[in-house]
N, C-alpha and C positions, 0 to 999 in steps of 0.2 A: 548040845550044840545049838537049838534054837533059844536057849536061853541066853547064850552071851549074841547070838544074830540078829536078833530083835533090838537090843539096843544099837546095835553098829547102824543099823540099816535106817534110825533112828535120826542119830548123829549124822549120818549123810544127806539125811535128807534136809535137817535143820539147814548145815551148811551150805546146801544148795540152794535154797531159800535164802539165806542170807547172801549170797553170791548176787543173786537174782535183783535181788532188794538195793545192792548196793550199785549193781550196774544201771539200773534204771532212776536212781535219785540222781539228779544234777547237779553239778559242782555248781556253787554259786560265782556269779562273776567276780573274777579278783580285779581289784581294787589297784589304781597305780601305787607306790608305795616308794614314797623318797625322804633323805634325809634333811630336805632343805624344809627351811620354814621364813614366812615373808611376811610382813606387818602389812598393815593398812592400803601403806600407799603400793604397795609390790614391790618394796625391797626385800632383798635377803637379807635377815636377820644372821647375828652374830648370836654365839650363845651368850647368857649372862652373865658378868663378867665371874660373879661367885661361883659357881658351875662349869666358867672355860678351861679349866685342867681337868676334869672330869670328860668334857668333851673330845676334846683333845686325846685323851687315853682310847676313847672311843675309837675314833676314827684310825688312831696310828695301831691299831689292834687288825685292820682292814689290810686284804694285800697289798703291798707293797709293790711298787711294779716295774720301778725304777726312779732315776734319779739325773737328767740333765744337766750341764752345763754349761756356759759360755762365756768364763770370766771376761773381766774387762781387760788382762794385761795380753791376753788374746786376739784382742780385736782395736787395737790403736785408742783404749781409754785410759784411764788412770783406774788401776785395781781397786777390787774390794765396793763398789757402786760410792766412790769418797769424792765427786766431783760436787760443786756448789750445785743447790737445788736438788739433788740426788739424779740428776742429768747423766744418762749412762750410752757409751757407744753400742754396748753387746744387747742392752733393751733387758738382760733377762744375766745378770752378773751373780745370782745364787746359784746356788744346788735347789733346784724342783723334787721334793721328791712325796714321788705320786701318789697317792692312795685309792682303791675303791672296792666297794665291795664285796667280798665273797661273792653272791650271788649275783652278780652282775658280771664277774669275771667270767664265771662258770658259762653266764648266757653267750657272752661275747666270743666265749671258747667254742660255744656249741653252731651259734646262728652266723658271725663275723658281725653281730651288730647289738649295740649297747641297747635294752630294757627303758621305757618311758621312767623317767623319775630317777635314774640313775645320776647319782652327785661323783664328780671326779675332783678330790681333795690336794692343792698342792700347797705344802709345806714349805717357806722358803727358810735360806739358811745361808748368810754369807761366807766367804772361804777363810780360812780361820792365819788370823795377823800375818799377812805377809811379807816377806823377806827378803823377796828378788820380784825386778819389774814387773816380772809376769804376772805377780799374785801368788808364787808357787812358794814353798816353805820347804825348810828337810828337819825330816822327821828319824826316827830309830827305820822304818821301813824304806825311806829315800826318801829320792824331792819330789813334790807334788801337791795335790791340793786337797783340803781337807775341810768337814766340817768346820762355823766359827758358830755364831750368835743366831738366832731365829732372828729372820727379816720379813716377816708377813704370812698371808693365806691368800692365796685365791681358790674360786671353786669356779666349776662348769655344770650346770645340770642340763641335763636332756629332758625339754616337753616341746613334742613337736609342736600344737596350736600355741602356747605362750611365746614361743620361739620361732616361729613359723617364719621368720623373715632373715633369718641368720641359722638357716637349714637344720630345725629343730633344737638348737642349742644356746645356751645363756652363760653370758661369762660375769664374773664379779668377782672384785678383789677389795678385801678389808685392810690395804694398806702395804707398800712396799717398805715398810720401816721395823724399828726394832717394838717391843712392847709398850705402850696398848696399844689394840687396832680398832678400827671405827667400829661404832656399835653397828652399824646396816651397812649396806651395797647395792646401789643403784646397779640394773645393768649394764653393762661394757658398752660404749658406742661401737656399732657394727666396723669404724676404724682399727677402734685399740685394740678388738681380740677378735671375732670372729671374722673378719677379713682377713685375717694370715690362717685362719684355717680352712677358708673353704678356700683361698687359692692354692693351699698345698693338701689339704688332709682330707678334703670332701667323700674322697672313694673310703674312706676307713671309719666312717661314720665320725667327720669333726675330730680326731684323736690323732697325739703321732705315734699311732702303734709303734712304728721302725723303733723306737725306743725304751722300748718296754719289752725286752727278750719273751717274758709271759705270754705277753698275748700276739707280739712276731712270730714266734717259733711254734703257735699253738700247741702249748704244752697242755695237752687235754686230761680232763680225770679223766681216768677211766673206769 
């Protein structure tokens, strides 16, 4: 009997010593950790163009969170964003559709509030040739509105001192058109983007959750 107890007692105590060890070592400070990157002058950089379907794969690999709209044949414009200059009534005539990170969702899930360095990716996508005033088409599923062509990127990231003046957040868009998009992005003046968010989206940390069933509904891991 004390020959197999000796080592148990052995083993336990290793363990407990190692327990010991590991509660008293310090996590080292984590580091903010974002997917945007900015040249020189503090633009957002665009990935390179050899590289951007690469990128691209990346990002649309990220939750998915939803997808807005407000065509134009909606809102008293001419459909499909087809006016001279690309002059649009609705301001926003794609499908958005959202992306952001795993881990960022999760925090948002946990806290109600996005992580410093978090990028909110959105994909645009004009409604696909359509058919009737509205912009609406009929398909085998019925009439309505569907995917067409990709029309741009913009992105948002959240640093509260870079952003400090537009309540932590920074808007930049590479382009409301079809392919290529600008290689950088200046920030959004506090007009073009983040003034419609902090007069409606302010309490939901800058975002329109309401549309985003995920993170509305908090659908929590569990």
């Amino acid at each position: 009997m004390k020959r197999y107890l000796l080592p148990t007692l052995a083993g336990l105590l290793f363990l407990a010593g190692a327990t010991v060890a590991l509660v008293q070592t310090k996590a080292p400070a984590q580091k903010t950790q974002t997917s945007a990157v900015f040249d020189s002058q503090g633009k957002m950089k665009e990935p390179d163009p050899h590289v951007f379907r690469r990128w691209v794969h990346v990002f649309r690999r990220w939750v998915f969170v939803g997808a807005p709209l407000t065509p134009e044949g909606l809102n008293n414009g001419k459909y499909n964003c087809d006016q001279p200059g690309g002059w649009t009534k609705s301001n926003f005539p794609e499908y958005h559709h959202v992306y952001i990170e795993q881990k960022n969702v999760d925090a948002y899930l946990k806290t109600g509030e996005f992580p410093e360095g978090t990028v909110i990716v959105k994909e645009l996508t004009r409604i696909l040739d359509p058919k009737f005033p509205d912009g609406s088409r009929t398909e085998p599923s019925g009439r309505g509105y569907f995917n067409g062509v990709y029309n741009g990127i913009d992105l948002s990231m959240k640093d509260s001192k870079k952003f400090a003046k537009s309540n932590g957040w920074g808007y930049f868009t590479f382009g409301h058109h079809p392919l290529p998009y600008e290689a950088t992005a200046a920030e959004a003046p506090l007009e073009t983007c983040a003034g419609c968010h902090l007069a409606n989206v302010a309490k939901t940390d800058m975002t329109w959750i309401q549309f985003y069933p995920i993170l509305r509904d908090k659908d929590k891991v569990k």
